[in-house]
matplotlib code that plots the C-alpha trace (Angstrom):
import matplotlib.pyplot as plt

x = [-1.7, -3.4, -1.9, -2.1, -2.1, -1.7, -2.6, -1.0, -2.8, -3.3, -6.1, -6.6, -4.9, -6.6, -6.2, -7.2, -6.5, -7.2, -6.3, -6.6, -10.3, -12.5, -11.9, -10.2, -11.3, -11.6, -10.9, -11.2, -10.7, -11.3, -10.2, -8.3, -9.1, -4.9, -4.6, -0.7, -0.6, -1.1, 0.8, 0.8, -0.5, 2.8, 5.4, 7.6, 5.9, 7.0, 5.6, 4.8, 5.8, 2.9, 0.9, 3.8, 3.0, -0.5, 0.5, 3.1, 0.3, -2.0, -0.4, 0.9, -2.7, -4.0, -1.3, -2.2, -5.9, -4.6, -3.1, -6.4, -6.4, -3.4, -2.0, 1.1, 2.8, 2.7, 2.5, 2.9, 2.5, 2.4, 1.2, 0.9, 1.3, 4.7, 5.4, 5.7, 7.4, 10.8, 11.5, 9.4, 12.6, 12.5, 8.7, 9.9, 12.0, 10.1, 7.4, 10.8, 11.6, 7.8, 7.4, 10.2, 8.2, 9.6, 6.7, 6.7, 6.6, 5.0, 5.1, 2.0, 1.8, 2.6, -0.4, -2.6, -1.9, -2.6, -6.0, -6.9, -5.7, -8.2, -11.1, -10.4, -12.0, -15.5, -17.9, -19.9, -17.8, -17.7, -20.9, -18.9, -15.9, -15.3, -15.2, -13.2, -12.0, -11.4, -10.0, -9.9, -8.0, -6.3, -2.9, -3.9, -6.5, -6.0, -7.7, -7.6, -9.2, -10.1, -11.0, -11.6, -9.7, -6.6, -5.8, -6.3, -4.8, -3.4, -2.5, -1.9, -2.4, -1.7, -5.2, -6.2, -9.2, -6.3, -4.0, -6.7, -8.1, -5.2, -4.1, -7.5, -9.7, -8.8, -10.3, -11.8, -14.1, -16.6, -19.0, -17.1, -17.2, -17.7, -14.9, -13.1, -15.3, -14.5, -10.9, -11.0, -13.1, -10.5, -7.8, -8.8, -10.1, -7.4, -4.7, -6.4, -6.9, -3.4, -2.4, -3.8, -6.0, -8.9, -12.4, -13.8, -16.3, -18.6, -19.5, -20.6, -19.7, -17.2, -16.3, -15.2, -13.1, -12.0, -12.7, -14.9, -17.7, -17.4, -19.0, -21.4, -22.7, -22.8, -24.6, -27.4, -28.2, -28.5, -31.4, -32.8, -32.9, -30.8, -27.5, -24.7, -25.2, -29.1, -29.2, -26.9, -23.4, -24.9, -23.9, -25.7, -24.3, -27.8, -27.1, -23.8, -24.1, -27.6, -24.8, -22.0, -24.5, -26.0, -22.7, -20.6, -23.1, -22.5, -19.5, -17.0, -18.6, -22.1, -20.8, -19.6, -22.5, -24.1, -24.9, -22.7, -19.9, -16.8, -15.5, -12.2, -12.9, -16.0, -13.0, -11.9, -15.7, -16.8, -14.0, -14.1, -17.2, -16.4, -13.5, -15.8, -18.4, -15.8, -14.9, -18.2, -18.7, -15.4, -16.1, -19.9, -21.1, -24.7, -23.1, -20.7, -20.8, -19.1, -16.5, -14.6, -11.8, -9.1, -5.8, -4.9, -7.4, -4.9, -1.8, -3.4, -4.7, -1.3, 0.7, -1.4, -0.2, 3.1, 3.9, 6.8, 6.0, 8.7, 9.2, 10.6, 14.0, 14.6]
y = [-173.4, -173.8, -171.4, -171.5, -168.0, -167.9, -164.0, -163.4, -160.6, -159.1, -160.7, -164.0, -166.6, -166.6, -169.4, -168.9, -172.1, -170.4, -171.4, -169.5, -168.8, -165.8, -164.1, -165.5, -169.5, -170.3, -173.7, -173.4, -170.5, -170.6, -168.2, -168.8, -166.6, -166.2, -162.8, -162.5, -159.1, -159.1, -155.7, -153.9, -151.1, -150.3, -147.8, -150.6, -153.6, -157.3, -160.3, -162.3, -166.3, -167.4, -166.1, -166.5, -170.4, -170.1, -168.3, -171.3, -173.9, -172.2, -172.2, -175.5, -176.8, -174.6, -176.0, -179.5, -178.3, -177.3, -180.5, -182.3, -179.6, -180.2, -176.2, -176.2, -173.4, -171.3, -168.1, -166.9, -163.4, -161.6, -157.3, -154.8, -156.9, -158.8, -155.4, -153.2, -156.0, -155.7, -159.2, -160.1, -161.9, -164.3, -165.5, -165.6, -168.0, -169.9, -170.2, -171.3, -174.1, -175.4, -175.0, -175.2, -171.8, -168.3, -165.4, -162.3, -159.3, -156.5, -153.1, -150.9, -149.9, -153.3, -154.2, -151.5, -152.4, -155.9, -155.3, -153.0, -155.6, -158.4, -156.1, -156.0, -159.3, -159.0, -159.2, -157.6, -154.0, -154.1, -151.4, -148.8, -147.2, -145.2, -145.8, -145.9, -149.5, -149.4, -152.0, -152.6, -155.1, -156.0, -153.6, -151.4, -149.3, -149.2, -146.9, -147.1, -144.7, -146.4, -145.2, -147.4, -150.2, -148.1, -147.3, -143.1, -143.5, -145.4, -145.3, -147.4, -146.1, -148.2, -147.7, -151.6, -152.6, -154.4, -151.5, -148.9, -151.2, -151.2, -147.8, -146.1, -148.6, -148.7, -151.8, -153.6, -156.2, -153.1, -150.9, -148.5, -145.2, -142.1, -140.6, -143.6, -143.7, -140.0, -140.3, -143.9, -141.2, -138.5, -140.7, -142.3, -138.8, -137.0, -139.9, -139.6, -136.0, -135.2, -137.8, -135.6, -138.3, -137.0, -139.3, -139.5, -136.2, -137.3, -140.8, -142.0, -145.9, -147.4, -150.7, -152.2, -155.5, -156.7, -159.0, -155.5, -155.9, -159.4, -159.8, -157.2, -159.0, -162.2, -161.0, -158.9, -161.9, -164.1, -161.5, -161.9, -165.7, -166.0, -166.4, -163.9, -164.4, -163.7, -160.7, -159.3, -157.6, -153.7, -152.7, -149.3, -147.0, -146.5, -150.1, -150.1, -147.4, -149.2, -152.6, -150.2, -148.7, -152.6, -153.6, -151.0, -150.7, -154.4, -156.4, -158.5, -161.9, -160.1, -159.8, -163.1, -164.4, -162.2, -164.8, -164.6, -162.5, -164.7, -164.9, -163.6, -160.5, -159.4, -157.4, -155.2, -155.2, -151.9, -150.6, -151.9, -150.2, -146.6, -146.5, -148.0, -145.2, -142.4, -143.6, -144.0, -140.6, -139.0, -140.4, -139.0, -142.3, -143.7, -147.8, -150.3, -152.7, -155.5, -158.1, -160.6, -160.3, -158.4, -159.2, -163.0, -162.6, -159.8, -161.9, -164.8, -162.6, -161.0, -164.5, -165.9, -163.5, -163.9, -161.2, -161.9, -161.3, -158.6, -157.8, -155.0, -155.2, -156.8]
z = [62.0, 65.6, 68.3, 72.1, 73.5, 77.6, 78.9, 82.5, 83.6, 87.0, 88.2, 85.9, 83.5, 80.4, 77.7, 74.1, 71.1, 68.2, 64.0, 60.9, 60.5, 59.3, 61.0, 63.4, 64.5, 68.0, 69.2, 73.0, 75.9, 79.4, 82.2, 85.6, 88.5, 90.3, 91.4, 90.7, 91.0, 95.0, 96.3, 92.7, 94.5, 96.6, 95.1, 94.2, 93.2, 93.6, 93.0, 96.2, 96.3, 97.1, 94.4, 91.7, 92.3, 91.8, 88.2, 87.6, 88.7, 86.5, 83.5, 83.4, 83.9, 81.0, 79.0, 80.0, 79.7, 75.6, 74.7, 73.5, 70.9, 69.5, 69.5, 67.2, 68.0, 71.9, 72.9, 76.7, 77.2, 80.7, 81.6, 84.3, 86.8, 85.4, 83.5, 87.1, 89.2, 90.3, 90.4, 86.9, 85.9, 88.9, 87.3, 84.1, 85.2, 87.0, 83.7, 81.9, 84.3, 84.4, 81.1, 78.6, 77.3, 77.5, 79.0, 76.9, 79.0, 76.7, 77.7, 77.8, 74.5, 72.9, 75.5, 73.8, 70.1, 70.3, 72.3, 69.1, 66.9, 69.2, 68.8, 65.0, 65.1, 66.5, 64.0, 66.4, 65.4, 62.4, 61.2, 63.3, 61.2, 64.5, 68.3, 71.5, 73.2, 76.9, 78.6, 82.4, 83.6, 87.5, 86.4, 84.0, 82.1, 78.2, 75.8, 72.2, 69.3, 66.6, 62.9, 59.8, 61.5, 62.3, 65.4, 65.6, 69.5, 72.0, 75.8, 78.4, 82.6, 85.4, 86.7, 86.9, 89.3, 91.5, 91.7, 92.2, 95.3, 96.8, 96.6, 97.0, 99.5, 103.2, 103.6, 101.0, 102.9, 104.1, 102.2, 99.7, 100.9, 99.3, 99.5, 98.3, 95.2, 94.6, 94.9, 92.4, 89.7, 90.1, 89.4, 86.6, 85.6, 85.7, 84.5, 81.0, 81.3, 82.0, 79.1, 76.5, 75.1, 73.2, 73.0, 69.0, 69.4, 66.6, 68.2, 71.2, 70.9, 73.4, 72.9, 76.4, 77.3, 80.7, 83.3, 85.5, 82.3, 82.0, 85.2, 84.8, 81.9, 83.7, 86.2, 84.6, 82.3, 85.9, 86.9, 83.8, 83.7, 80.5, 79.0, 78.8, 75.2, 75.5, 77.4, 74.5, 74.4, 75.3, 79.3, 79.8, 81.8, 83.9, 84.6, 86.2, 87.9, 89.7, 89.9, 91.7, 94.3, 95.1, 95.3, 96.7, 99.6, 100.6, 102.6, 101.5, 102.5, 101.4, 97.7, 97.5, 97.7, 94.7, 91.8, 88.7, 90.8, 91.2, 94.4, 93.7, 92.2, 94.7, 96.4, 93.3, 91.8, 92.9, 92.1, 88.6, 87.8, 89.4, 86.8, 83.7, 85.0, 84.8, 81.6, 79.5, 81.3, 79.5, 76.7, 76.8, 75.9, 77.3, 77.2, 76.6, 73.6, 75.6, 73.4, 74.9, 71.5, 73.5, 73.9, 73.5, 70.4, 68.9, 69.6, 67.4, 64.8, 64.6, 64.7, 62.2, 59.7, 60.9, 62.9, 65.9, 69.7, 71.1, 74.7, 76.8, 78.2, 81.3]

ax = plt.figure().add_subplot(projection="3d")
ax.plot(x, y, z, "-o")
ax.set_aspect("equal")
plt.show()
């Protein structure tokens, strides 16, 4: 069976067509830069017009983007941004009436199992029987503890690069400040404290996913003339904290013009790597082994063995 798997996040529309493989085979994925989640930051979120078209726009061109692959059966599932909305119902519906597809809303820990189920599939992890996953995405911040394959721990924070932005930056087209950058760390810092979750203390391997170490990658294999898949999936922490203090000392219009950084998230970028540098910090752990098998990877993993999709009540 061939799936199509569409992942609304906060900050981008991701598009996986994917079959029965081993371990899982991978027919096509690409990524959409939106930015639904404009205002997640307030007390009571909504989703803005403007940007819920962009979402609607954007999946019916992935969809039409799919159709040379044939996907028999699709998937539409939507996160922190959707998740915290007060009028997610209103996009739902609008995704119906493009689409003739219904959007799954999951809720933060459906989020966090499916993202351990993703990383499940990279080859890449399987010599380690033990390890955290974080994964930073516009809405939310997931961590999951990991031991032989089952999941040890899982929790999901709303502590997305989007959200923290826009709750922690005065104004994001000048240099980060200090004190900005402090009061990102201690959030994320004590979110996860106060949550009781405990990092593995026998190994220092964290697995990380997200659009924040995506670009990282990129961008370190564009100063080193070669491929993201040259340069090699391990993100030190020496190296993003040398990334966050080029970029965080820059402007707006100064970051967009960094090669490898998209333009759309040049905004939340700094703050995306002063939460993966508290984190890797927590978990007392010297790098990131980067995957790109997160989410919309678990989803078809876990529909391919037949496993339903189950939302949240409206």
């Amino acid at each position: 069976m061939r799936l199509g798997i569409i992942d609304i996040g906060s900050n981008s529309i991701k598009l996986l067509v994917a079959e029965t493989g081993s371990p899982l085979a991978v027919n096509y994925q690409t990524t959409w830069e939106t930015r639904i989640s404009e205002g997640i930051g307030k007390e009571q979120p909504r989703l803005a017009e403007e940007p819920m078209e962009r979402g609607v726009k954007a999946v019916q061109s992935l969809i039409e983007e799919a159709r040379q692959f044939q996907p028999e059966r699709w998937c539409l599932v939507a996160t922190s941004a959707v998740r915290d909305a007060a009028n997610r119902d209103e996009f739902v519906g609008k995704i119906r009436a493009a689409t003739g597809l219904d959007l799954n809303i999951l809720s933060g820990e459906q989020e966090a199992a499916y993202i351990a189920w993703g990383i499940s599939t990279d080859p890449a992890l399987e010599a380690y029987p033990e390890f955290c996953l974080a994964d930073l995405g516009g809405g939310s911040l997931e961590l999951i503890h990991i031991k032989n394959r089952n999941i040890v721990d899982k929790r999901s924070y709303p502590l997305g690069a989007v959200r923290l932005s826009e709750q922690c930056l005065a104004d994001p087209a000048r240099p980060m400040r200090s004190a900005e950058m402090r009061r990102i760390a201690l959030t994320v810092r004590d979110a996860i404290r106060e949550s009781g979750f405990r990092f593995p203390s026998n190994t220092g391997i964290l697995a990380g996913t997200g659009g924040g170490l995506n670009v990282a990658r990129a961008i370190r294999a564009g100063w080193l003339g070669q491929s993201p898949e040259q340069a090699g999936n391990s993100i030190s922490l020496t190296y993003l904290r040398y990334l966050f203090l080029e970029l965080a000392a820059m402007t707006l219009r100064e970051r967009t013009a960094v090669p490898q950084l998209p333009e759309a998230r040049a905004d939340i970028m700094p703050t995306a790597l002063v939460a993966l540098i508290t984190v890797a910090e927590m978990a007392g752990a010297s790098s990131y082994i980067h995957s790109m098998h997160n989410l919309r990877y678990g989803i078809a993993a876990s529909m391919l063995q037949g496993q339903t999709i189950e939302t949240i009540a409206s």
